[in-house]
Structures are given as structure tokens and as C-alpha cells.
C-alpha positions as CSV (number, residue, x, y, z in Angstrom):
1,X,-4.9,67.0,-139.7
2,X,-7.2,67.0,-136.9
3,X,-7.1,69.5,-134.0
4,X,-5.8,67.9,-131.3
5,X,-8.5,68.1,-128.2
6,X,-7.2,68.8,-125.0
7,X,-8.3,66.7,-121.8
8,X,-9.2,68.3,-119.2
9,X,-8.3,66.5,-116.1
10,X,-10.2,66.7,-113.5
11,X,-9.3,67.6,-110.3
12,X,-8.0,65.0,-107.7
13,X,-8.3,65.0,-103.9
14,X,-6.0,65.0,-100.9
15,X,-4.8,61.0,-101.1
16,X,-6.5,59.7,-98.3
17,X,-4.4,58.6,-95.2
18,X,-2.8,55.1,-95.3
19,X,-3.6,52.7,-92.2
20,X,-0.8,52.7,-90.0
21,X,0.4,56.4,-90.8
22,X,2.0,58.2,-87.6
23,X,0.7,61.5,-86.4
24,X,1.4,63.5,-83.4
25,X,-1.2,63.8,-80.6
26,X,-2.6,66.5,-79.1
27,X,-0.1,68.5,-77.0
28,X,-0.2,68.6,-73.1
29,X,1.0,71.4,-71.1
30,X,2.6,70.6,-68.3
31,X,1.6,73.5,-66.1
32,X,-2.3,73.3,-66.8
33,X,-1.7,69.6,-65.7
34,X,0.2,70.3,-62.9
35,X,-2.8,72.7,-61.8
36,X,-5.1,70.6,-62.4
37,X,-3.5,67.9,-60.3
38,X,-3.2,70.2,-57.5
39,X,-7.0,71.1,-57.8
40,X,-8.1,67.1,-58.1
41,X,-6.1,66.1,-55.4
42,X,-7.1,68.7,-52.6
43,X,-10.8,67.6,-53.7
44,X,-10.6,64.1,-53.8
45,X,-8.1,64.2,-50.3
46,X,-11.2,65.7,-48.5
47,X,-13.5,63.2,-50.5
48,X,-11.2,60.3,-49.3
49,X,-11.3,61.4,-45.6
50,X,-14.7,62.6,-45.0
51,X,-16.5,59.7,-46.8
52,X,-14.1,56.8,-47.8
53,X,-11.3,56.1,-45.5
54,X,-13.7,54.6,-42.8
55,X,-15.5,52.1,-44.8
56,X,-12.2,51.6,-46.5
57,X,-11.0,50.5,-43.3
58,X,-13.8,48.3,-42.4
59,X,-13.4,46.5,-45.3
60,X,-9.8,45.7,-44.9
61,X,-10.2,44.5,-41.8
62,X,-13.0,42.2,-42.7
63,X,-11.0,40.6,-45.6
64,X,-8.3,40.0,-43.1
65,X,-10.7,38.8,-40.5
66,X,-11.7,36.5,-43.4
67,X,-8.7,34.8,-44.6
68,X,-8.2,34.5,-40.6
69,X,-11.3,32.8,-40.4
70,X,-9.6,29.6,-42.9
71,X,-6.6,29.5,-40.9
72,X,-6.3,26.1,-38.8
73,X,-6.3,27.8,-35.7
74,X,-8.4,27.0,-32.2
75,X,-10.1,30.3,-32.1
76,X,-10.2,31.3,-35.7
77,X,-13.6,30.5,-36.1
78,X,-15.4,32.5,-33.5
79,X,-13.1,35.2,-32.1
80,X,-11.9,38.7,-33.7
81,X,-8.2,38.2,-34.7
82,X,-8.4,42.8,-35.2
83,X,-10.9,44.6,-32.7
84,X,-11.6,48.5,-33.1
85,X,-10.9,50.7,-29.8
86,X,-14.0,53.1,-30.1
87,X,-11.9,55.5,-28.0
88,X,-9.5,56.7,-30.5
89,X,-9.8,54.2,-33.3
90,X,-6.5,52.5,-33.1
91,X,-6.7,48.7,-34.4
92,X,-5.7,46.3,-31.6
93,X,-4.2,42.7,-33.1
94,X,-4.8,39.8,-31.4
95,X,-2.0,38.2,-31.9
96,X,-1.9,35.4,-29.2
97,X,-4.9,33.8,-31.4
98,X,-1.9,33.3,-33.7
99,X,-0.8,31.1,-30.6
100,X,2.9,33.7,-31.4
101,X,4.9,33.1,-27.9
102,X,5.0,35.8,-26.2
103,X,8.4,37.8,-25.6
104,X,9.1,38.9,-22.1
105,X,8.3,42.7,-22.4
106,X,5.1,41.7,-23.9
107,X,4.3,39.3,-20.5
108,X,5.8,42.2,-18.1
109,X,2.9,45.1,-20.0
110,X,0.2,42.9,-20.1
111,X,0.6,40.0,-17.2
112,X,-1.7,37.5,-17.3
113,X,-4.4,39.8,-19.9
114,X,-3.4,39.6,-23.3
115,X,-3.5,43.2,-24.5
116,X,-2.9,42.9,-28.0
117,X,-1.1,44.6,-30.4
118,X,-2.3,48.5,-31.1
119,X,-2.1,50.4,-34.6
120,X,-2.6,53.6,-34.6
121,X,-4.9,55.4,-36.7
122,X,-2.6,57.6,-38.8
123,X,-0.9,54.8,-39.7
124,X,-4.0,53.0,-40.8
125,X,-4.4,55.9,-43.0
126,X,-1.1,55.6,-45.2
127,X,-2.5,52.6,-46.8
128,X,-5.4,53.7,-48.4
129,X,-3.7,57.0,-49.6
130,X,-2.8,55.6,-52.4
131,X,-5.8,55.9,-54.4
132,X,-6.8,59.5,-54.2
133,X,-3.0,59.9,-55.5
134,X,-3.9,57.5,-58.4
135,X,-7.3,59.2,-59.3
136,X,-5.6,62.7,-59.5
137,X,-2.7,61.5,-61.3
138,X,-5.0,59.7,-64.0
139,X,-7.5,62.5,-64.7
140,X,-5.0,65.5,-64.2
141,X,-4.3,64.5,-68.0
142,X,-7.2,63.6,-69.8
143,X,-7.1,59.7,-70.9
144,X,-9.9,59.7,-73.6
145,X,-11.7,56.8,-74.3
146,X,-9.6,55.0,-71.8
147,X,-10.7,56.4,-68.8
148,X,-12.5,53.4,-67.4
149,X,-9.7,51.3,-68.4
150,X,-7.4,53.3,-66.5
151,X,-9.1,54.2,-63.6
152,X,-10.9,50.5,-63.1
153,X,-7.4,48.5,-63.9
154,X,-5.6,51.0,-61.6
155,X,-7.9,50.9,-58.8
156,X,-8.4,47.7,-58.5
157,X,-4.4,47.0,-58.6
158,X,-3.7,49.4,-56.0
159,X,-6.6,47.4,-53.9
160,X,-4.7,44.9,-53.9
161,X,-1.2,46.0,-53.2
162,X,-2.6,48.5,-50.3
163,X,-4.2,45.5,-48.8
164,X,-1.0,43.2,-49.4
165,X,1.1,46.0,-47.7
166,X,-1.4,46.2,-44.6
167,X,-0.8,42.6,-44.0
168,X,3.1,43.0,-44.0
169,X,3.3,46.0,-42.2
170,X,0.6,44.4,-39.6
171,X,3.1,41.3,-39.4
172,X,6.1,43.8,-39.0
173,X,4.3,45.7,-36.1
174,X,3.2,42.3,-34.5
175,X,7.1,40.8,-34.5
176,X,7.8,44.1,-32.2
177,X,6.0,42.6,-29.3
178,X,5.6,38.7,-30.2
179,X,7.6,36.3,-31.9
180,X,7.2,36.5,-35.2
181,X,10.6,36.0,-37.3
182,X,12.9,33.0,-36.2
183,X,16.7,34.5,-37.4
184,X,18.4,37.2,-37.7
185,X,18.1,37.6,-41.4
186,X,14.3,36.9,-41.0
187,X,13.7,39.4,-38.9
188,X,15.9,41.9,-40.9
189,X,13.7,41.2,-43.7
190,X,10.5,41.8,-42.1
191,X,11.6,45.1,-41.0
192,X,12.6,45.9,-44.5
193,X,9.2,45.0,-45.8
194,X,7.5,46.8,-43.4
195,X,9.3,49.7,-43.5
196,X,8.7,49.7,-47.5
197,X,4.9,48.7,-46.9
198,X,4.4,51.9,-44.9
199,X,6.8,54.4,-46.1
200,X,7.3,53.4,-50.2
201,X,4.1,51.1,-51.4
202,X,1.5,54.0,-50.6
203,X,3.0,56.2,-52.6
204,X,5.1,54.7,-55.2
205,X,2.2,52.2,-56.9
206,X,0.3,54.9,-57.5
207,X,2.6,56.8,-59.9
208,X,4.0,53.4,-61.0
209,X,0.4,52.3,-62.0
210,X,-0.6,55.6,-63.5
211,X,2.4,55.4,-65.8
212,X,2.0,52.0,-66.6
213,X,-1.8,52.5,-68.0
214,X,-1.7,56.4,-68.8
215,X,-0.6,56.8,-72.1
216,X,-1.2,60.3,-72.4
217,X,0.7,60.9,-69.2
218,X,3.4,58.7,-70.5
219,X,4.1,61.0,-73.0
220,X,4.3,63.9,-70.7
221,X,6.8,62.3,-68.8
222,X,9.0,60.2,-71.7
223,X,7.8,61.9,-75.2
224,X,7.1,60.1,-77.8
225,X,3.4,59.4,-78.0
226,X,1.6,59.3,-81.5
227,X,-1.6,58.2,-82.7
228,X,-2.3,56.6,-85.9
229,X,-5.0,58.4,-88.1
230,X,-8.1,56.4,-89.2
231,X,-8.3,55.1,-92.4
232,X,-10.8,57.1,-95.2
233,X,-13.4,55.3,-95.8
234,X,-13.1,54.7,-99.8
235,X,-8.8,54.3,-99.2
């Protein structure tokens, strides 16, 4: 009988990762975020002030001035529906080119000038808060290859919902003086709004927002995050 030969086998690899397989991605520590945010913020706050909140400003008050500008009314076409005091900045409204009736108060101040409707400053300010919030939030953890996604999406949401809270709270500040809401229940509902435009919106969308398109910061604040590993390329 003939020796039986014995195969050597030869050595396999690691099996190589199935599409679709689950692993955990990299850990984030909370308190090296949580400095991070701190640092980011401060920075972009003085960024915000110093160089964006003015042209900021401008520009909401020319999209207003521009939707005001389609509106059927007699002096929509030429006059300024928001002028700037250069005194102390506030925003004055306009708001008998709304052709509002007046309330009595409003007739006793200003007599036969029509004063308009002032806005302070700091208020002005609460409105466009919101994104220095949302830019610290979003790169106090690290989105990866989404980071444009994040921050353009998000930015340009909270854009828009700072600017649609400006017009409600500029409605809500124009029914103190003029007639604005026709009932009871209106006019609760105004306040409401504006109280939420100025005191809520600001500072809610942005952590909303950041939650929404963060994934990475999801998972810091629910857990369960995972990534799925790559394929090899002879699987």
C-alpha cells in the first residue's frame, strides 16, 4: 500500500467583512466636546458681532422691504416700509403704509406725524443668534464627510426660520401700537407667536436642526450610532 501523502493546507485569511455588517463608531467624549463647544462659541459670538450681525441685518430688512415692495399698497412702491435711526440703530416700522388704523394712544404720542413703530437693537439681535449657536453645536463634534451637508442644510434652514420669526415678532410689536389682530383670540395668538418668535425660535432651531442633521452628535445625545464597514474588495 501506498503512503498516504498528507495535504498541506494552506493558510486562509481573515473572511473579509460582509456588506451591511454593523460596527461601532468612533467614541465621543462628552467633556472634550463640551470644551470644544465652549471655545467655538466664544469665537464665533465675537465673529458674529464684530463682522456679521450688521450686514445680517441689512439683509433682512431688505428681503422684507422686498416682499413689501409686491404688496398692493399706495406707497409700496416708493417709500421705506423699515427705516434705520442712525442715532442708536433701533428699526422704526412704518406701519401706517400698511394703511393699520391707528389706536388712540398711538394718535395722542405722535399727533398728526406718524412716528412709526421702534425696535430696539438688542432685540434685533436675538434673531440672528441662532447661527453662531448652530455652527458651534455642529463642529463641536466632528461630522466627517458631512460637514458641508450639515453646516449648508442647517444654515440655510435657520435663514429661514430667523427671518420668518422677524416677521412675526415685527407683526406682534406693530399690534401694540396699531391695529393689527381683529378678536380676542387673534390677538392672543399673535402674542403667543411673538413671544415664541423672540424668546424660543432663536434658540431652540438651532439645537433642533443640529440634531436633526448631526449624526455624530445624535449619538452623543441618544446612543446608538454605528457605521457599516466597507466591503473587501475581492468579498
Amino acid at each position: 500500500m501506498r503512503p498516504k501523502r498528507h495535504r498541506h493546507k494552506q493558510a486562509e485569511g481573515p473572511p473579509a467583512a460582509r456588506p451591511g455588517v454593523l460596527a461601532p463608531a468612533a467614541p465621543v467624549r462628552p467633556w472634550r466636546s463640551l470644551a470644544v463647544f465652549l471655545i467655538l462659541l466664544a469665537s464665533l459670538l465675537v465673529l458674529w458681532k464684530l463682522v456679521l450681525l450688521e450686514p445680517l441685518e441689512a439683509l433682512s430688512r431688505g428681503a422684507i422691504q422686498g416682499v413689501f415692495s409686491l404688496l398692493p399698497f399706495p406707497g409700496s412702491g416708493s417709500a421705506e416700509l423699515i427705516t434705520v435711526d442712525r442715532g442708536n440703530g433701533d428699526w422704526i416700522v412704518h406701519a401706517s403704509l400698511l394703511l393699520l388704523p391707528e389706536r388712540e394712544i398711538t394718535v395722542q404720542i405722535a399727533g398728526a406725524n406718524e412716528a412709526g413703530v421702534r425696535m430696539q437693537p438688542v432685540m434685533l439681535q436675538c434673531f440672528s443668534l441662532c447661527l453662531p449657536i448652530f455652527w458651534a453645536l455642529a463642529l463641536a463634534v466632528w461630522p466627517g464627510k458631512r460637514l458641508f451637508r450639515v453646516l449648508g442644510i442647517g444654515t440655510l434652514l435657520l435663514a429661514i426660520i430667523s427671518q420668518v420669526s422677524l416677521v412675526v415678532f415685527l407683526a406682534y410689536w406693530t399690534d401694540r401700537y396699531f391695529v393689527v389682530a381683529s378678536s380676542t383670540w387673534t390677538e392672543f395668538w399673535l402674542q403667543l407667536a411673538g413671544y415664541l418668535a423672540l424668546n424660543v425660535a432663536p434658540y431652540a432651531a438651532p439645537l433642533v436642526l443640529v440634531i436633526a442633521l448631526h449624526r455624530r452628535l445624535r449619538a452623543l445625545v441618544f446612543g446608538g450610532y454605528s457605521v457599516r464597514i466597507q466591503p473587501s474588495p475581492g468579498a
